[in-house]
N, C-alpha and C positions, 0 to 999 in steps of 0.2 A: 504493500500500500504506500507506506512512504518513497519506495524508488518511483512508482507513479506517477506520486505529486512531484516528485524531482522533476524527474522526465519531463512532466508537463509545464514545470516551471521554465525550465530550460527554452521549452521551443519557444512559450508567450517570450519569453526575454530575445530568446533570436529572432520573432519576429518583430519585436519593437525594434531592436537596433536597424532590422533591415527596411522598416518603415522609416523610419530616421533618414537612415542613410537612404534610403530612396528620394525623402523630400527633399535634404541638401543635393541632389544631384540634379532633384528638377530647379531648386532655385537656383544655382554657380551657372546653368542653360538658359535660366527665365532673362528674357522675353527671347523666344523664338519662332513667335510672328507675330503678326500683327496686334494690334489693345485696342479692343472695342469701348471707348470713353463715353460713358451714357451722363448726357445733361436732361434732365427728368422738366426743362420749360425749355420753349422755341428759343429758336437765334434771337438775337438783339439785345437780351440781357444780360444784366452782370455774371450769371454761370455763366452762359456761351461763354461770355468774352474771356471769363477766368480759364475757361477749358481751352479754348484756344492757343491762350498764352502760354499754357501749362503744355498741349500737345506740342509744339515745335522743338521746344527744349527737353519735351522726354526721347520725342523723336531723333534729332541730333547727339542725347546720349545714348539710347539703346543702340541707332543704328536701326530701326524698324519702324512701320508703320503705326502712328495711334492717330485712330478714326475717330472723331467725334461724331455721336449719336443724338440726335436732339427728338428725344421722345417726351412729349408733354402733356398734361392732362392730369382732372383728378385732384390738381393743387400739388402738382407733383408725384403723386403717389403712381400714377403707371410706371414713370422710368426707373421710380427706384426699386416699385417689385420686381420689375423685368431683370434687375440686377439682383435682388435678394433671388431671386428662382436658376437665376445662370449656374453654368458650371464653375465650381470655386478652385482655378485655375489660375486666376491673377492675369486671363487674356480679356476680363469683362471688369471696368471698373467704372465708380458713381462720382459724380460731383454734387455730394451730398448736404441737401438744405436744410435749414433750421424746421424750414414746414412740415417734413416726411420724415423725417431725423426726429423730432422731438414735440411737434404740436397735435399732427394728426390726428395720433394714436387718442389725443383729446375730442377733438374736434369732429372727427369723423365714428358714428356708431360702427364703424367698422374697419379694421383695415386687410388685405390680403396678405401683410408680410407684418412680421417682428421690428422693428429695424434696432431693436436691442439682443435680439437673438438669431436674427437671420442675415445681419450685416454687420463685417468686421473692419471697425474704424481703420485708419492707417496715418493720417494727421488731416489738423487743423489749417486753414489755408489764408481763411481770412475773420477781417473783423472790422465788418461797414459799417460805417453811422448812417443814417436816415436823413433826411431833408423835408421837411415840412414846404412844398413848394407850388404856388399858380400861377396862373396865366397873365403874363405881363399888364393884358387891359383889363386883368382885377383890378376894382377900388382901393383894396385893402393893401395896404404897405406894411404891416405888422401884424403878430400874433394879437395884441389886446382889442385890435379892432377889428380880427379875424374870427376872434371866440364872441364878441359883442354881435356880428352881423349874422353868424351860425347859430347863435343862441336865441336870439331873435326871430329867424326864419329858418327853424329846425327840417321842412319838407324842401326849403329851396338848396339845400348842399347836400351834396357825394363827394364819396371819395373814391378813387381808383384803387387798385391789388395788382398786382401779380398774380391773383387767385387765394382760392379759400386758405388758409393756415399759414401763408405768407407771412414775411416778418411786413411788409407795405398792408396788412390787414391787419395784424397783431398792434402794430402800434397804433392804427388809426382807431381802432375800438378802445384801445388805452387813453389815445387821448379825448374821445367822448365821454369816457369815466370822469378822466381828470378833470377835464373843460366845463361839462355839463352840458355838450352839445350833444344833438343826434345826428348827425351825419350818416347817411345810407351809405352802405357799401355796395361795392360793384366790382364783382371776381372776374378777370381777365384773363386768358389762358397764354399766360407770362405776362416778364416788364414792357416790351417791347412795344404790343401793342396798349398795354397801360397808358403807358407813356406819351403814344402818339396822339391819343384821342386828350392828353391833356395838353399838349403841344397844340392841338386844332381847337384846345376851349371846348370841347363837348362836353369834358368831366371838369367839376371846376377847381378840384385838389387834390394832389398826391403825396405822400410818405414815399420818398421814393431812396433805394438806392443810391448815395451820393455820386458810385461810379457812373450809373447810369445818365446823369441829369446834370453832371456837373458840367458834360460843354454845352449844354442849351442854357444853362445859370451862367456862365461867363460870357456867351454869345450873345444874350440877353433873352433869350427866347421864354425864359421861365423868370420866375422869379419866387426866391429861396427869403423865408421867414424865417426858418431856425432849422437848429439841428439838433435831433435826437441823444445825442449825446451830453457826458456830465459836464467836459469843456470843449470851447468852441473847434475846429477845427483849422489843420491850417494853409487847407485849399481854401477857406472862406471866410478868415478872419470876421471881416466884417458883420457876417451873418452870427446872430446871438441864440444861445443853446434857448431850450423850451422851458427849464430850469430860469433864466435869467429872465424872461419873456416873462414870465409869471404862474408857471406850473412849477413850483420848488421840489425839489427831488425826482422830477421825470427824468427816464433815461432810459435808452434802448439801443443794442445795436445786433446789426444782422450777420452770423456766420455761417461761414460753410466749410468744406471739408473734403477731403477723399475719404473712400470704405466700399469694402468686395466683398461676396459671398460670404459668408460666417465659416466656409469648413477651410477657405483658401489656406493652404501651408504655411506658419509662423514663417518661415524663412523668406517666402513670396510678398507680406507683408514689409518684415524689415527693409526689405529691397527695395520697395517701392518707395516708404518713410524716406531710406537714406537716399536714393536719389532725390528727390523730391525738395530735401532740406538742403541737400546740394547746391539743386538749382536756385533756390531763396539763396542763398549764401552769394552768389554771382550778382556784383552791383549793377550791373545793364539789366538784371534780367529787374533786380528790386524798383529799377528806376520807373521802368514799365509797369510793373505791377503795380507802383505806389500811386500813380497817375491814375489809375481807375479808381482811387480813393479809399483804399485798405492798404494798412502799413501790413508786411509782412510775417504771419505768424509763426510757424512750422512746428515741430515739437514730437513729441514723440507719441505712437497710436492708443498710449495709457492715459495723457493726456486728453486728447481727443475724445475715448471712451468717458472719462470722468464729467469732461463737458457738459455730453449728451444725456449723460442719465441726470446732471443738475438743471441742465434747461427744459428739458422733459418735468420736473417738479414744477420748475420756474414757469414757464411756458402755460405750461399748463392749470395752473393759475390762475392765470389771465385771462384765459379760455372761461374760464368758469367767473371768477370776478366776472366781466363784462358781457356775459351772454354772449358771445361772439359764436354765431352758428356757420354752416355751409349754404345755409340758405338764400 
């Protein structure tokens, strides 16, 4: 009996090692074709743009192709399940939002994926402030005459999204908490066209993405009230936090992230982390980056996990505080 358990011990051990060493032989090979890059909203927005920036310089260091995927819908939630369900190979990876990362799961009665057990972090990429921003031939030059004219005519203002669970809904329900306005919301399937239809004055305010909206704010094309953030920032000096404006302790900002399959190989993981922190590390590449209006985060995929399960608490919060529905 006991040479049995021996025996039997034996082989579990031999095959762990040969597991092991299986995975390190597939990571020392990884990538050996092409990286399908899933951004889970259409082009035009701060994902694309962030995936973009990111596929050239992964590309240039692999040596192979990474395609970016722009599957949207859902508030995000198709691209990221299409990545929680992939093969966890490390050739299917997410550019993963605060909305399907950590609100969702609130928000929505239901979702088709974990994204705290069916997708495994790899790091942290960014960390946008918000722009409380409208339409140049608004009246309104400032927050106190903005919350006075909304609070007044609670049926005459909307706000735009990027879609349901978005950090551009998240904050704007937050700030009809804080403000005491009603403002309707209006889910957009991305920033891009968000943004356009506030660019043409059909919607008459957005939370938007700073990276997104900051050349139509210098271009003049918008015009930027405040920023979500605790201090100002310093693409917009000028522009005074919502904090200063007269909501005291408001503050919000929007992240995002990499993360692949949940069973991808630990070693497949590091590898992506350490290029990735690589590339941040390279000053042309930070200059670019910083220009869409997120300084550079990177870190390690412990970090990142830790994140997601605090804003997931945080997040979701908010959800509940402010009623904030899909509807």
């Amino acid at each position: 009996m006991e040479k049995g358990r021996a025996v039997a011990c034996a082989v579990m051990l031999a095959a762990s090692a040969i597991g092991m060493q299986g995975a390190a032989v597939a990571a020392e090979a990884y990538p050996a074709k092409a990286i399908r890059f899933v951004v889970p909203y259409p082009p035009g927005g701060p994902t694309d743009l962030m995936a973009r920036l990111l596929q050239a310089s992964m590309q240039a260091r692999f040596g192979i192709p990474v395609v970016v995927e722009n599957r949207a819908g859902a508030g995000g939630n198709i691209g990221t399940d299409a990545v929680a369900k992939a093969a966890p190979d490390g050739y299917t990876i997410l550019l993963a939002a605060s909305g399907p990362m950590a609100v969702n799961a609130t928000l929505y009665k239901s979702l088709p994926f974990n994204p705290q057990k069916d997708l495994a972090p790899v790091i942290q990429i960014s960390a946008f402030p918000l722009v409380l921003e409208v339409h140049p031939s608004s009246p309104l030059k400032d927050v106190k005459a903005f919350i006075a004219s909304a609070g007044s005519k609670p049926g005459d203002y909307s706000f735009a999204s990027a879609g349901n669970g978005t950090p551009q809904h998240l904050v704007g329900e937050l700030f009809n908490t804080a403000a005491g306005t009603k403002m309707q919301h209006i889910a957009y399937k991305g920033a891009g066209p968000a943004l356009n239809d506030v660019l043409g004055a059909q919607v008459p305010v957005m939370f938007d993405i700073l990276g997104s909206s900051l050349p139509y704010i210098k271009a003049g094309k918008l015009r930027a009230l405040a920023v979500t953030t605790k201090a100002r920032v310093p693409a917009l000096p000028e522009v005074p936090t919502l904090a200063e404006a007269g909501l005291p302790g408001f503050e919000f900002v929007a992240w995002h992230g990499i993360a692949v399959p949940a069973a991808t190989p630990r070693e497949i993981v590091l590898k992506l982390n350490g290029t990735i922190n690589t590339i941040f590390a390279d000053p042309e590449f930070r200059k670019r980056w910083e220009a869409i209006g997120t300084p550079v985060v990177g870190g390690t995929p412990e970090a990142f996990g830790t994140l997601i399960r605090s804003e997931t608490t945080r997040l979701g919060k908010i959800v509940h505080d402010t009623g904030a529905t899909v509807d």
